[in-house]
Every structure is written in structure tokens, then in C-alpha cells.
C-alpha positions in Angstrom: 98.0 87.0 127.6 94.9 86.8 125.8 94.8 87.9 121.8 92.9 90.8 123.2 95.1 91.6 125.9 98.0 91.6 123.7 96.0 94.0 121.2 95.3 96.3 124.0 98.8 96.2 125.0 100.4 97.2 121.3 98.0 99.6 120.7 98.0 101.7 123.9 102.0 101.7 123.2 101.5 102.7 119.5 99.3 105.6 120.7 102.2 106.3 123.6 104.7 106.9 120.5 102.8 108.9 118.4 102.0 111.2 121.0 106.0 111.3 121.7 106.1 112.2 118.0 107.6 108.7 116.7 106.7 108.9 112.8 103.6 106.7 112.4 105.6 103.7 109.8 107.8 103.4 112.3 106.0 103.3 115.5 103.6 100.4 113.6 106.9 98.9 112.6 108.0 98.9 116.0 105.1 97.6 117.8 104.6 95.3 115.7 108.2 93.8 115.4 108.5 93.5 119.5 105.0 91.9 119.2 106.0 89.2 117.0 109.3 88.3 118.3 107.6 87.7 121.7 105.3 86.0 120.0 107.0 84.0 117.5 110.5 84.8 117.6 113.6 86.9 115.8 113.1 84.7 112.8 109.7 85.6 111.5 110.2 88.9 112.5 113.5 89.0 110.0 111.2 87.5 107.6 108.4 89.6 107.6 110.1 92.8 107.6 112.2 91.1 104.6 109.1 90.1 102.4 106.5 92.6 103.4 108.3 95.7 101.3 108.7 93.6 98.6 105.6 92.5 98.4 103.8 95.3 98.5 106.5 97.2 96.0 106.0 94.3 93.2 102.1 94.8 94.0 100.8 96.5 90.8 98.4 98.0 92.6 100.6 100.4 94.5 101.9 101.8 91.1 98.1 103.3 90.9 99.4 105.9 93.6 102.7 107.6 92.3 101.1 108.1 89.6 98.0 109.5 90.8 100.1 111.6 93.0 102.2 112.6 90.1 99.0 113.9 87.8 97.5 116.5 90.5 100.9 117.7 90.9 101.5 118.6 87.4 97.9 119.5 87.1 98.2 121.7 90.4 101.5 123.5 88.6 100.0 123.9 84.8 97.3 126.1 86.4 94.6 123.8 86.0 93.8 124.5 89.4 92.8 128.4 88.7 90.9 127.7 85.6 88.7 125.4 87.7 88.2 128.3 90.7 87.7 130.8 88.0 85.3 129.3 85.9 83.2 127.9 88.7 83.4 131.6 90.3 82.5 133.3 86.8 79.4 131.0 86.9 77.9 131.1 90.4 79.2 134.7 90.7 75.3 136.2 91.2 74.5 134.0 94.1 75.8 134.6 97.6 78.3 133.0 99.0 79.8 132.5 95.9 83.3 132.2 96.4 82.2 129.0 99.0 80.3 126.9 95.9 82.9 128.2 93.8 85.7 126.6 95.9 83.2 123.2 96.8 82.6 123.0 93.1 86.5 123.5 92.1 88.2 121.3 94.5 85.5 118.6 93.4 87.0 118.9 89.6 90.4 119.1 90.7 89.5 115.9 93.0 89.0 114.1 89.8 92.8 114.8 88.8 94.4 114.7 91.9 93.9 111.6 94.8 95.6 114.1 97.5 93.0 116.0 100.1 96.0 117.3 101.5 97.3 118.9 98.7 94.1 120.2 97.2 93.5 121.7 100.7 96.9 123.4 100.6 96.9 124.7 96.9 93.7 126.2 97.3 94.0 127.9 100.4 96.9 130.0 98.8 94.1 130.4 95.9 90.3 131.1 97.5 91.4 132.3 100.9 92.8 136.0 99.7 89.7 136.3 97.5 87.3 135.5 100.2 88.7 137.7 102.8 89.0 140.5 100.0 85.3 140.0 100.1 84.5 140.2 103.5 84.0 136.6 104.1 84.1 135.0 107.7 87.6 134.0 107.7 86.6 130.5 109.8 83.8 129.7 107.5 86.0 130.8 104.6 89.6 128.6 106.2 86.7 125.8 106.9 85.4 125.5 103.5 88.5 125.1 102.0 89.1 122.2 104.5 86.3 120.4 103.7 86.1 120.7 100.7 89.9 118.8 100.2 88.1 116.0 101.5 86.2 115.4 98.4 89.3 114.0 96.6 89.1 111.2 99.3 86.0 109.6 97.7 86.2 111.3 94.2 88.3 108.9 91.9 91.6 108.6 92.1 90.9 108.4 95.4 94.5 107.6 97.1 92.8 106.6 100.1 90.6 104.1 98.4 93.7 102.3 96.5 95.6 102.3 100.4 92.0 100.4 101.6 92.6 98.1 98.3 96.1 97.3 99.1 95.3 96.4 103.0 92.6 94.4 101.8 92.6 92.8 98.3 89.4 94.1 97.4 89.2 95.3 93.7 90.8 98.9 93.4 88.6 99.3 89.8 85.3 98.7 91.7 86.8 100.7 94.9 87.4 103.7 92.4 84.0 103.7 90.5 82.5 103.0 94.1 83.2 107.0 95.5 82.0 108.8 92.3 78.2 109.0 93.4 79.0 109.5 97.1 81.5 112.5 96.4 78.7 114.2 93.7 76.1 113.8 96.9 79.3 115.3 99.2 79.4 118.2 96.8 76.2 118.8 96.3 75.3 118.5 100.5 78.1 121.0 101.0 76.7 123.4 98.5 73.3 122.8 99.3 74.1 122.8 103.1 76.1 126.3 103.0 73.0 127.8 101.2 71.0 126.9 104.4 73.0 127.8 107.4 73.8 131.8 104.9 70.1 132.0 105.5 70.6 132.0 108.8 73.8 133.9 108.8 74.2 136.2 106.1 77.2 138.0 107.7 79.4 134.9 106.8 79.5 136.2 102.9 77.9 139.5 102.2 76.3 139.7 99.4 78.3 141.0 96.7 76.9 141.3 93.1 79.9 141.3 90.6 79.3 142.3 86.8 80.3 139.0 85.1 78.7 138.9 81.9 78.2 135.5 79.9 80.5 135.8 77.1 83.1 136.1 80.6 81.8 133.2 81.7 82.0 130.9 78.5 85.4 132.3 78.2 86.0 131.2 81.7 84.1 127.9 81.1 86.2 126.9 78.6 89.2 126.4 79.9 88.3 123.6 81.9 88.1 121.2 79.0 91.8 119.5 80.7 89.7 118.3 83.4 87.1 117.0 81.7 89.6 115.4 79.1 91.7 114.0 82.5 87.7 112.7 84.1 87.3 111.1 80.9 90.8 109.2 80.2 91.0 108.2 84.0 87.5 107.6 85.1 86.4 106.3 81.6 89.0 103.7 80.9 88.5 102.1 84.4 84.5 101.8 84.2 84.4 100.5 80.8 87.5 98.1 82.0 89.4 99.5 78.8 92.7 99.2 81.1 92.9 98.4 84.5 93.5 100.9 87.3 97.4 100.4 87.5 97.6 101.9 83.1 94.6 104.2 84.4 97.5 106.1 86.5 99.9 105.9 84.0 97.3 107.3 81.6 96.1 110.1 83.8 99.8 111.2 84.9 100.6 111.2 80.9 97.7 112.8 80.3 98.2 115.8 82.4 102.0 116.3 81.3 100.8 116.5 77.8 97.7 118.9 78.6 100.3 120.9 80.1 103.1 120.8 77.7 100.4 122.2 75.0 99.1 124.7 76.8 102.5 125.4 77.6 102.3 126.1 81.3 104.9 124.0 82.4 108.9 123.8 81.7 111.5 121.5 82.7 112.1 122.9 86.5 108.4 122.5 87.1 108.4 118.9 86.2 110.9 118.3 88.1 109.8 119.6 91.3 106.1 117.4 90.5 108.4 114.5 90.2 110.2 115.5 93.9 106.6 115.9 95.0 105.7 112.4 94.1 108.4 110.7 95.7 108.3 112.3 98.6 104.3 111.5 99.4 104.7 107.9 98.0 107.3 107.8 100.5 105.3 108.3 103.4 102.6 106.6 102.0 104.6 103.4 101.3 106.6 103.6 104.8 102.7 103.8 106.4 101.5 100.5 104.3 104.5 98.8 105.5 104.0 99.4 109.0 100.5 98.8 109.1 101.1 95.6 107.4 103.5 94.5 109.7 100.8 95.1 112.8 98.4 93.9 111.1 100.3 90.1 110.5 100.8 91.2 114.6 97.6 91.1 115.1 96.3 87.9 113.3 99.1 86.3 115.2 98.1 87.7 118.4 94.3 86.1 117.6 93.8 89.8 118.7 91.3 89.5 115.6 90.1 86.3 116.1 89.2 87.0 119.2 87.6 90.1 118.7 85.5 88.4 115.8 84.2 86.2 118.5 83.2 88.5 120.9 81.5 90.3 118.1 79.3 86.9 117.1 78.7 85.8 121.1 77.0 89.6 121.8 75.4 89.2 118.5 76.2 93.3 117.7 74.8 92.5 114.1 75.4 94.8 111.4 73.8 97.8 112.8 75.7 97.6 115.9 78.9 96.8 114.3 78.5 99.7 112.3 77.5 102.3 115.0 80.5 100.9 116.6 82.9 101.7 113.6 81.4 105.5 113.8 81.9 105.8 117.1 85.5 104.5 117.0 86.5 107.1 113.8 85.0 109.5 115.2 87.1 109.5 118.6 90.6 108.2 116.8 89.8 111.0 114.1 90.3 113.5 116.5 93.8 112.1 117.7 95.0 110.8 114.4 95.6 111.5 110.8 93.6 110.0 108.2 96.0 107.9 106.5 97.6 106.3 110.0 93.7 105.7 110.9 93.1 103.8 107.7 96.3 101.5 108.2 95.7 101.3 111.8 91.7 100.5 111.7 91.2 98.6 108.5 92.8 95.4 109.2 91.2 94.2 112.1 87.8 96.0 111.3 87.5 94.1 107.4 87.5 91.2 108.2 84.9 91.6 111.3 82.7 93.1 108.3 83.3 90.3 106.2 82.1 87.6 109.1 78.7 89.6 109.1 78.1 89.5 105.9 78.4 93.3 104.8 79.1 94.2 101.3 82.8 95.2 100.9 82.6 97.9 98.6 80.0 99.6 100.6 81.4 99.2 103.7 84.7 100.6 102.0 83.0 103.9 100.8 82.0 104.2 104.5 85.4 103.9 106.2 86.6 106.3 103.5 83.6 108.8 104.2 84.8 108.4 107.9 88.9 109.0 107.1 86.7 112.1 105.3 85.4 113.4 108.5 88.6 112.4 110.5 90.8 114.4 108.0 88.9 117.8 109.2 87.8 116.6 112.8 89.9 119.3 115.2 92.4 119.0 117.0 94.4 116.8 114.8 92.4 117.2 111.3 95.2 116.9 108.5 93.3 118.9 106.2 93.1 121.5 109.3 96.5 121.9 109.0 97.4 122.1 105.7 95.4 125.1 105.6 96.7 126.8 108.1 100.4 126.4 106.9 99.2 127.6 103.5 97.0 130.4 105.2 100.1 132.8 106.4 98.7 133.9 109.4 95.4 135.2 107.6 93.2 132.8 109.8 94.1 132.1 114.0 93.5 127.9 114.7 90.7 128.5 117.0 88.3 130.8 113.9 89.4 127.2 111.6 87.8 124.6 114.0 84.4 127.0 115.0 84.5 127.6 111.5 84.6 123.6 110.2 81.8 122.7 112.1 79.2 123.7 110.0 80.7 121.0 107.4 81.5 118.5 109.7 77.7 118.5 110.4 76.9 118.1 106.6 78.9 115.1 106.7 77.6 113.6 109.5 74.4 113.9 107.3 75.8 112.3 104.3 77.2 109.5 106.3 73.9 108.7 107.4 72.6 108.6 104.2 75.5 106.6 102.7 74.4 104.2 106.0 70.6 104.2 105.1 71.4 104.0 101.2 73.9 101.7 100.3 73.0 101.6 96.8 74.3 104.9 96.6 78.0 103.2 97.0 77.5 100.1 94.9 75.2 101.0 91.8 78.1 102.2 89.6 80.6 99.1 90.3 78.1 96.5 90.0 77.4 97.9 85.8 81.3 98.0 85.3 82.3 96.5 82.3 
């Protein structure tokens, strides 16, 4: 068989076992390992399974994610979280719709100190949600919001999802990181600005309820969120100025947020502990994924899958345009079958280094497959972010109100993608003045 034939092949069967409910590490591992041993035999199979985990385990790079995972989940139990949603709600409470820019603007702080979508998704749910329904809110719009706004910690640095797209491809994870700052503010700022527009059109989705917040309440309430700001600074800081690379940035950040804790004295040994558990567990998943998308993607370099789709994409001379439309189009239609992280491993390595042959700039075209994994992670009916909130929701919102009510920001960020397509300074102003 042809390299595309054999492509075809391992990924119709990788799509037959997740839809059987194989784990997704292992039904990459799987393919992949009955690939290459028809392919090449027992012995490189034994041998890549045997170096590829270590590899990627003495890889410096991966140490970025523990420990970004471990800072939002000591931030998320020190109650950094609710001084965020409080003093953003304390400052926009006059305008209407409030609680939606108050949640947007919160879950992009707590992006900056947490890498995980799907736990900010989770952890504010059990947050906003009760306060918006209290309110009267649309509980869609409301579930929706809440959803997309998770998303934000996929471009916002420390963006997990942008140190997985480092590790699959050796691109920089310092310039990667830098690289989603100014496309997660323009996120932000589309959801809010976007939300204003369609409450024009329909106000019943957040009446308009005036609360008597006075401004001595809302310094009050602004000043607690000086451990973000002190977590942006440390993190975000240290990496742009290239005072430590991203692998002590983590270390930093995770430090950083148990101290901010332990002196504000929100957080005791059992706490801790159960932020540690947290860790492991998601870096588990997360590093049984890499491994497994590794794996198929050595498959299919071996195949010439890659090489052979490369060369159909220079003989219909597609071009950068088309290429790219056809990257959309593919996220867009996997996104709706698949979860973010398992479309990242899955898609990267054979769309890179097609990107690379045309010539497109890889930090930019990073920030776009991110935006993308963005859009997949609250793309119904398999959005990741989709479900996180309705396991944290406790029956307050039915499945079918979420996915009406996520469309509204599913269409903002088909608007920002198209700007991040027709602007790609937007991605690669901030890493090219790095020091």
C-alpha cells in the first residue's frame, strides 16, 4: 500500500477505537505499534516504545507542564479564583450582563495562573453559574459563557496546549508562550465586546439588574487580586525578558502560588496534597497522550504517509491560503468528534511539517492550531469544555440549552480566527522583541 493508503488505513481504525471508547494513548499506541511492525518489524517497534517515554520524560520541556498544572491547582484552592470573579463583578457590576464580562474577564486572569481550560471551566461553573441563574440569566448563554471562556487559558500563557505543540514539534516553548498573550487579550476583549452586541439584540439573556456597589467596595474588591498579578509577573515576566527559561518559569509560578497561599493562609496540608493528586493525575493523561501520538506520528513518517501527502500538497499547488482553509476545515469537523488534546497530538505531526514546506511562520501558524483546539474544545457534541461544565453544573443546565447557548461564542471565534488569519502580526510581534 501507498503511504497514503496506509495513513487512511490507521486512522479510520484509530477513529473505530475511540468511538468503542479505547482511551486515546492507547488507541495511538496501538495503531501505531501494529503499523510499524508491519512495516518494519517487532524490533523497532520494541525500540520505539522503549526510547520514546524516555525521551520525552528527560525532555525538560515537559517539566513546564506539572508544574503549570500544579500552580492553577493551588491557585484554584487558595481562593484566588473568587477574588478574581468578585472583583471583576464589583467593577462591571453597573453594566448589563455583568456577571458574563465578569466571568470573561476572571477566567482570563485565572488563565494566566492556570494552563488548564478544563479545569477553569469546571471551577467556575460551580462559581458563576448559581450567581447568574440567581439573576435571571439564560441558563445556556450563562453554561455557554462559562465554556468559552475556559478556552482562554488555551492561548493565555502557561498555555498547556502550546508546551504539548512545543514538545511534538521542537519549536521554542518561550516564544510559543509569549506568542498567545496578544491573541488571548483580542479573545477576551471579542467575547466581551461580542456579548455586548448580540444583549442588544436580546436583552432577556441578562436582565438588567442595577446592584449598589459603591467604589470603596470595589477597591476593596480590586485589591485582592494583587496574587495574580504577582503570579502574571513572575511567570510571564521571567520568560519574555529570558531571565529563566520556561522549564524554572513553572517551577517559579508553582512556588509562587504555594507561597501566595501559605501567607494568605488559605491553604493547609490536606489541600496541598490533594493539588499534588491533581497534578499527577492530569500529567498522567497528558504524558500517556504525547506518547501515543509520538509513536503514530514516527508511524507515519515511516509509512511516507507524510511524505506523501507533502507532495500532493506541492503537485496541486494549494499554497498557503489553501493549505490553511484546509487546516480550518479539518479542526473544525474532527473538533466536533474529538477532544482538544487528542486532536493536537493526532493533527500536529503530519500538518507541521506540511506548514514548514510552504514556507509559513511557525509560531504563527502555532497560535492558529491552538486558536482551533480553542474552538474544538467548545464545538458540540464532543466539546471537552462542554462537558466539564455540565458535570460541575448539577443538573442546573439540560445538554441541549449548553450547545444553543455556545453558539453565540463559537461565532466570535470564528471572527477572531479570521483575524488571527488576516493579521499574523498579531501572533508574532511579542516573540520576535523577547530578550
Amino acid at each position: 500500500m501507498s503511504g497514503l493508503e496506509q495513513g487512511g488505513v490507521a486512522f479510520a481504525c484509530l477513529l473505530l477505537l475511540l468511538a468503542v471508547g479505547v482511551p486515546v494513548g492507547f488507541a495511538l499506541a496501538s495503531v501505531a505499534a501494529i503499523g510499524l511492525y508491519l512495516s518494519v518489524g517487532a524490533s523497532f517497534v520494541l525500540t520505539t516504545f522503549k526510547t520514546t517515554p524516555y525521551t520525552l520524560a528527560s525532555d525538560y520541556t515537559f517539566v513546564v507542564v506539572p508544574m503549570f498544572v500544579l500552580m492553577g491547582a493551588i491557585a484554584g484552592r487558595a481562593g484566588i479564583i473568587g477574588d478574581l470573579y468578585f472583583a471583576a463583578q464589583a467593577v462591571l457590576s453597573r453594566v448589563r450582563g455583568s456577571l458574563f464580562m465578569a466571568t470573561i474577564m476572571a477566567q482570563a486572569g485565572f488563565a494566566a495562573a492556570s494552563g488548564s481550560t478544563v479545569v477553569a471551566s469546571g471551577v467556575f461553573t460551580r462559581m458563576a453559574l448559581p450567581e447568574m441563574l440567581k439573576f435571571r440569566y439564560d441558563p445556556g448563554v450563562s453554561a455557554g459563557c462559562i465554556a468559552a471562556a475556559g478556552t482562554l487559558a488555551g492561548l493565555i500563557p502557561p498555555s498547556i496546549a502550546m508546551v504539548l505543540y512545543a514538545l511534538l514539534t521542537g519549536e521554542p516553548v518561550g516564544a510559543l508562550l509569549i506568542a498567545g498573550i496578544l491573541p488571548g487579550v483580542l479573545t477576551a476583549g471579542a467575547y466581551m465586546f461580542g456579548i455586548r452586541l448580540f444583549l442588544i439584540v436580546r436583552p432577556e439573556w441578562a436582565p438588567d439588574v442595577q446592584e449598589q456597589i459603591t467604589w470603596p467596595m470595589r477597591f476593596r474588591a480590586l485589591s485582592k487580586v494583587w496574587s495574580v498579578l504577582l503570579l502574571m509577573i513572575l511567570v510571564m515576566g521571567g520568560i519574555y525578558s529570558g531571565l529563566f527559561p520556561p522549564s524554572a518559569a513553572g517551577a517559579v509560578g508553582a512556588a509562587g502560588a504555594l507561597f501566595i497561599a501559605l501567607s494568605m493562609r488559605r491553604i493547609g496540608a490536606n489541600q496541598i496534597w490533594e493539588a499534588l493528586l491533581e497534578s499527577a493525575r492530569i500529567t498522567a493523561m497528558i504524558f500517556l497522550i504525547v506518547i501515543g501520538g509520538l509513536v503514530f506520528s514516527r508511524f507515519l513518517l515511516i509509512s511516507g504517509f507524510i511524505g506523501d501527502i507533502r507532495a500532493f500538497v506541492t503537485a496541486t499547488e494549494l499554497g498557503v491560503a489553501g493549505f490553511l482553509a484546509m487546516t480550518v476545515v479539518l479542526f473544525l469537523l474532527l473538533g466536533m468528534f474529538l477532544d482538544s488534546v487528542s486532536l493536537l497530538v493526532i493533527a500536529v505531526p503530519f500538518l507541521y511539517p506540511i506548514s514548514q514546506t510552504l514556507g509559513i511562520d511557525p509560531i504563527w501558524f502555532a497560535v492558529i492550531i491552538v486558536k482551533l483546539i480553542e474552538i474544538a474544545a467548545i464545538s458540540p457534541p464532543v466539546g471537552l469544555n462542554l462537558y466539564a461544565v455540565l458535570a460541575s453544573a448539577d443538573g442546573r443546565v439540560k445538554t441541549g440549552q449548553l450547545f444553543k447557548g455556545v453558539l453565540p461564542f463559537l461565532a466570535i471565534e470564528m471572527v477572531v480566527l479570521a483575524l488571527l488569519l488576516a493579521f499574523p502580526a498579531i501572533a508574532t510581534f511579542l516573540p520576535a522583541t523577547m530578550g
